[in-house]
VEXMARKE-173966 format. One record per residue (C-alpha): y, z, x. Coordinates in steps of 0.25 Angstrom, whole numbers, plus 5000, padded with zeros to 4 digits. Layout:
BEGIN
YZX
...
***
This chain:
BEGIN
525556875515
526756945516
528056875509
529456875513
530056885497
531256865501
530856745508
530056695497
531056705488
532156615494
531056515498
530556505483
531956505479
531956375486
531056295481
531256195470
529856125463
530056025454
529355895449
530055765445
529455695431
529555575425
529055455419
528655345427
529655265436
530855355432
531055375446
530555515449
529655475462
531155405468
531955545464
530855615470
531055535483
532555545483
532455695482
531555695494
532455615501
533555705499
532855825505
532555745517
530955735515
531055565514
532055495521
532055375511
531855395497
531155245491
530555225478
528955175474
529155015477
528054895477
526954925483
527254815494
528254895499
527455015503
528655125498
528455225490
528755335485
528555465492
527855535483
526955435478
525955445488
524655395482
524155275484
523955235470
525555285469
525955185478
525355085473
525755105459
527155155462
526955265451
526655435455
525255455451
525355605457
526355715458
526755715471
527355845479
528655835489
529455945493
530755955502
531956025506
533356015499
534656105501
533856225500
532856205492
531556175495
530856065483
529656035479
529555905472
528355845463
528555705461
527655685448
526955555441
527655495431
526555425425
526155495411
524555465416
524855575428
525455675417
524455775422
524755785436
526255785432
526055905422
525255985432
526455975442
527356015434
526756155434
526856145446
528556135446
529856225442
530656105438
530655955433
531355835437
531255735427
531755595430
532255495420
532555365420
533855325413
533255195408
532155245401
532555385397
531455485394
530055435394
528755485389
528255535403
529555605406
529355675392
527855715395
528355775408
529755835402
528755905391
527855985403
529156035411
529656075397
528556165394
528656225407
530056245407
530356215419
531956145420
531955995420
533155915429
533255785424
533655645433
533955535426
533555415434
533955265437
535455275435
535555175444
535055085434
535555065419
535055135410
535055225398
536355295394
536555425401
536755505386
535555435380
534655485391
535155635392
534955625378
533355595376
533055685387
533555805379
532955735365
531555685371
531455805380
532155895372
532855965383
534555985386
535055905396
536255925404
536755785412
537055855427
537755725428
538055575420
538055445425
539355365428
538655225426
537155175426
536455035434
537554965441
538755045435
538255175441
539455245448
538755385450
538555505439
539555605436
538955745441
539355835427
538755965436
539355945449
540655885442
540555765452
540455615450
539255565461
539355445464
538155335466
539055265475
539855355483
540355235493
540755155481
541555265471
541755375480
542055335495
540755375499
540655515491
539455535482
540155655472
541555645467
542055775463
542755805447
543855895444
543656005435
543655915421
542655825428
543555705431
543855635445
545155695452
546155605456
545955445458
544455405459
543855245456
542855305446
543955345436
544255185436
542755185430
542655175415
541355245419
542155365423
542755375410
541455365402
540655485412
541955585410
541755545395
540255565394
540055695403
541155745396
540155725382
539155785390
540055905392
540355935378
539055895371
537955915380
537156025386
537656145391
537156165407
536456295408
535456315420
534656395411
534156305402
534056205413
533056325421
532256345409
531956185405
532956175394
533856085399
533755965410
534855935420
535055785420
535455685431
535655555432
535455475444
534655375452
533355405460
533255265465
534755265472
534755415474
535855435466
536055565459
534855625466
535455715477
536355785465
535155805456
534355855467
535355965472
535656005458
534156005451
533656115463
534856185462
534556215447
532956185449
532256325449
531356385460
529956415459
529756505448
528756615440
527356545437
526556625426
525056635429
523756635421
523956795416
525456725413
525956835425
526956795433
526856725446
528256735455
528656615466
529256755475
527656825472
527256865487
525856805483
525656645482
525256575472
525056435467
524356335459
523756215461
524556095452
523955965459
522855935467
522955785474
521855725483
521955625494
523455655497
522955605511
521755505509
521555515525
521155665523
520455645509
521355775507
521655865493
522855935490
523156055480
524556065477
524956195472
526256255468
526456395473
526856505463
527156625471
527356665485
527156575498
526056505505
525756495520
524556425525
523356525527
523756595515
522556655507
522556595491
521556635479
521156505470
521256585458
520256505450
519156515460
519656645466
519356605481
520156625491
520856495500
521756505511
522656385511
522856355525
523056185521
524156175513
525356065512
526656025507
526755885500
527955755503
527055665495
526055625503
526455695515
526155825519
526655955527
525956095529
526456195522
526756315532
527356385522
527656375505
528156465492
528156455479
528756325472
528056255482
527156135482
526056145492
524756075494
523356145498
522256045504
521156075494
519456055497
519256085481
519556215479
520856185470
521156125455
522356095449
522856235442
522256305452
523056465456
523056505470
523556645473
523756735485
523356885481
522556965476
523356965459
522556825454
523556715451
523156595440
524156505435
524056435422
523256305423
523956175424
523956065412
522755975412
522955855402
521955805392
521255645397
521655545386
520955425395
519455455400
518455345410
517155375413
517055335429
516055325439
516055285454
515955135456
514855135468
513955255465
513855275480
515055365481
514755465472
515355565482
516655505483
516755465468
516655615465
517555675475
518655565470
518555605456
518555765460
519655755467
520355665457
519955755446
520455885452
521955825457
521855805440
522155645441
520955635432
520055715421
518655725426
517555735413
516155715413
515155665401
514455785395
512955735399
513255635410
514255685417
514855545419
516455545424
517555525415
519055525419
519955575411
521455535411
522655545404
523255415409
522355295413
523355285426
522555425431
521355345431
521955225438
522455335448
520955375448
520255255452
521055215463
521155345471
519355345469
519355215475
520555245486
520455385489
518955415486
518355275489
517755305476
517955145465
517555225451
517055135439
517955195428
517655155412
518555205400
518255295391
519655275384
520655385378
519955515374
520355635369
519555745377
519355885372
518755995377
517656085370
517256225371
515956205380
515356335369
515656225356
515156125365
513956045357
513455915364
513255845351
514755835350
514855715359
514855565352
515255435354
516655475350
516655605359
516055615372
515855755378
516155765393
516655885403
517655905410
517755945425
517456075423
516356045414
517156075399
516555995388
517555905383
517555795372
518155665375
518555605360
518855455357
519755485347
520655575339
519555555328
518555585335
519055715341
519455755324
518055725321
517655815331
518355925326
518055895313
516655895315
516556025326
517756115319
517256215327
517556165341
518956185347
519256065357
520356065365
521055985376
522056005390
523655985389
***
C-alpha cells in the first residue's frame, strides 16, 4: 500500500494517546467525561449515580459497572480537540483490575493521574504511578475535588514528590478550597481563572496579571485576604520550588500539576489545552530483536493490548483492541499474526466511544482501533504488514494470589460453560489452571472482585450459573516441565497447569514453598510480574 509520508507524518503528529489512573472514586471516570464533552463527542457530561436513576457514566458500559458504579474494564474513547485528535483510555481504579490496567498502559504515550485532594496519594495511585515510571513515559497530574475542603495545597504537592519520588511543578494554585473557592491563580499563563466569572469577574473566566504577577489597577479580589495569601505562597513556589523544564517533564521526571474540580468542570478546560500541548505524539516502539519500530514506517503494525467479549450481548460479539505502532490502516488491508504467521485481512474493524461504535475508514499510529475477532488473537499478540517480521515484546501478565476450583451448576450446558470461561480467560479477567491428573477448573485471580466479575458475566452473558469453591490465597510457581517429577505434589502443593499446559505449583504457604526448595535445590521455580 502506497503511503503518502508527508501525510502520515502530520496525521501522526496529531495524535495524543493517553490513559487516566487512579485510585477508586478519585474522579477519573467524571474528567474523563468532561473532557469528552469539551471536544463535543457527549453533550452533558454526569457522573455514576444510584442505580435507580439509570445515569452513568459513559464509559462504564458493562452491566456489572452500572450496577456497581465502579470501572471493571478499561474503556476506549476518542475525539477531536483544537487540532489534535485524542485517544483516551479511561482505566479501572479498582487494585483487583490491576492487570487490565497495567496492560493498557503499554498501550499509551502519557499518564493522566487524578488525585483527590481529600485523601492525597493512595496505595492504587502508587501501584499505577510505579508502571508509568518504568516506562517513562510523562505523567500530568489533576488534583481533584477542590470544590470541596480538603488537604492543604503544599502538603499534597509535597507527598506526591516524597511517595512517588518524582518533581512536581504546580501549573497553578488554589485561591480557596469547599465554599471559599474563588478560582486558582494560573502561575503558567499568569492569569487568575475564576470558578465564578459572573460573581468576580463580570462574567470573564481568566483575569490577566501584569509582569510581577499582581492585578492591575482596581479589582474586588485584591479586597480578598485570599488574594494576599496566593501572591504570598506562589511567590514561595517561585523561589524554593522546582524548576519547569519540558524536558524532564517529556522524559517522566517531573509531573505537571493542576488543581481543579471534575464534578463542576472547573480547571478542566485549561488542563486539557495545556496537557496536549506538552503531551507527546506516538512515539518509537522497540520490538522483540530490540529494533526500532517508527509511528511514520510505511509498513503497519500493531499489537494487541486487550481483548473484551460481548461489548454488544445482541451480537454475542468479540473485540481485539490493538494500538498501531507504525504506518496506517484501511480496511481490506492484508496483516501477518506473527505468532501463527498467517495471514488475515482485516476488513471488520472499529473505533470505540464506550460502548458505541464507528467503522474505521481510515487509521495511524497512536491509534485505538478494534478488530471483530472469531479466535485467532491473544492479548500480546503482533500484527504486521510486510514482509521484514515484526514481534513486540510480551505484555505483563500478574501472578493469582486467590484461586477457586469451579464447575457449571446444571451439567447440561457444558458448551456454553466452556465457551464463557474461554472467552473470559483469553480477554485475561481470569487465570485459567487445570489439576495435573483431573483436569478440574480452577480460577486464578488477583483480587476476589475478578471472580465476583466472573460469575456474573457466566450467568448474564453466557447463560452459564457456575458452582465456585475456594481454594484460598496461593502462591503459584511455575516448573520447568524437564525437572518436573509427579511425586512433588502433596497436601501442601498441588500440581496443576496452566492454559497452555505449563506445570505449575500451587503452595499454601511461604513455608511450604521454602520446604520445597529445600528439599528439591535443584529445581528453579519461578513466577509472572
Amino acid at each position: 500500500m502506497k503511503v503518502d509520508q508527508q501525510l502520515l507524518k502530520n496525521e501522526v503528529n496529531q495524535r495524543r494517546t493517553f490513559a487516566i489512573i487512579s485510585h477508586p472514586d478519585a474522579g477519573k471516570t467524571t474528567i474523563t467525561e468532561q473532557m469528552l464533552k469539551l471536544g463535543g463527542a457527549i453533550r452533558q457530561a454526569g457522573t455514576v449515580k444510584g442505580r435507580k436513576t439509570g445515569k452513568f457514566a459513559t464509559s462504564d458500559w458493562m452491566e456489572v459497572e452500572k450496577q456497581r458504579g465502579i470501572s471493571v474494564t478499561s474503556s476506549v474513547m476518542h475525539f477531536n480537540y483544537e487540532d489534535k485528535h485524542v485517544n483516551i483510555l479511561d482505566t479501572p481504579g479498582h487494585e483487583d483490575f490491576s492487570e487490565d490496567t497495567y496492560r493498557t498502559l503499554m498501550a499509551v504515550d502519557s499518564g493522566v493521574m487524578v488525585v483527590d485532594t481529600a485523601n492525597g496519594i493512595e496505595a492504587q495511585t502508587e501501584k499505577l504511578f510505579k508502571v508509568c515510571r518504568m516506562r517513562g513515559i510523562p505523567i500530568f497530574t489533576f488534583m481533584n475535588k477542590l470544590d470541596r475542603d480538603g488537604r492543604e495545597p503544599i502538603d499534597l504537592v509535597e507527598e506526591l514528590e516524597e511517595v512517588l519520588e518524582i518533581d512536581a511543578y504546580p501549573m497553578n494554585w488554589p485561591i480557596g478550597t469547599g465554599r471559599s473557592l474563588i478560582g486558582v491563580y494560573d502561575i503558567y499563563h499568569n492569569r487568575i481563572e475564576f470558578n465564578d466569572p459572573d460573581e468576580w469577574n463580570n462574567g470573564e473566566t481568566y483575569l490577566p496579571l501584569n509582569e510581577q504577577g499582581e492585578i492591575e489597577g482596581e479589582h474586588r479580589l485584591k479586597e480578598d485576604r485570599l488574594y494576599e495569601q496566593v501572591l504570598e505562597e506562589v511567590e514561595l513556589l517561585k523561589i524554593a520550588g522546582n524548576e519547569f523544564s519540558k524536558e524532564a517533564i517529556a522524559a517522566g521526571e517531573l509531573t505537571p500539576v493542576f488543581f481543579g474540580s471534575a464534578l463542576t468542570g472547573f480547571g478542566v478546560e485549561s488542563f486539557l489545552k495545556t496537557f496536549l500541548g506538552f503531551a507527546p505524539e506516538p512515539s518509537t516502539t522497540i520490538d522483540q530483536e530490540e529494533l526500532a519500530v517508527e509511528p511514520t514506517d510505511e509498513n503497519f503494525s500493531g499489537f494487541i493490548f486487550k481483548i473484551q467479549a460481548n461489548m454488544d450481548p445482541k451480537h454475542r460479539d468479540r473485540i481485539a483492541f490493538v494500538r498501531i505502532c507504525s504506518g496506517q490502516f484501511e480496511p481490506g488491508m492484508s496483516v501477518t499474526l506473527s505468532r501463527t504467521d498467517r495471514d488475515f485481512r482485516l476488513n471488520n474493524s472499529t473505533q470505540f466511544m464506550a460502548e458505541d461504535r464507528e467503522i474505521v475508514k481510515h487509521a495511524v499510529a497512536g491509534d485505538i482501533i478494534g478488530l471483530y475477532d472469531t479466535g485467532n488473537f491473544q492479548i500480546g499478540d503482533t500484527i504486521y504488514e510486510g514482509k521484514d517480521q515484526v514481534t513486540f515484546k510480551e505484555l505483563p501478565q500478574f501472578t493469582p494470589e486467590i484461586f477457586m476450583k469451579v464447575e457449571p451448576k446444571n451439567v447440561m450446558k457444558q458448551k456454553s460453560y466452556h465457551k464463557g470461561i474461554q472467552q473470559l480467560v483469553q480477554e485475561g479477567a481470569i487465570q485459567l489452571y487445570k489439576t495435573y491428573h483431573t483436569e478440574e477448573y480452577i480460577l486464578g485471580a488477583v483480587g476476589q472482585l475478578q471472580f465476583e466479575v466472573f460469575e456474573h458475566r457466566m450467568n448474564k452473558e453466557y447463560n452459564s450459573e457456575v458452582v465456585m469453591k475456594p481454594l484460598g490465597n496461593k502462591i503459584a510457581r511455575w516448573i520447568n516441565p524437564d525437572q518436573l517429577d509427579e511425586n512433588m505434589s502433596s497436601n501442601r502443593s498441588l500440581l496443576a497447569k496452566d492454559r497452555y499446559d505449563q506445570p505449575v505449583i500451587l503452595f499454601e504457604s511461604d513455608f511450604a514453598l521454602r520446604w520445597f526448595s529445600d528439599k528439591y535445590p535443584e529445581v528453579e521455580l519461578y513466577s509472572l510480574l
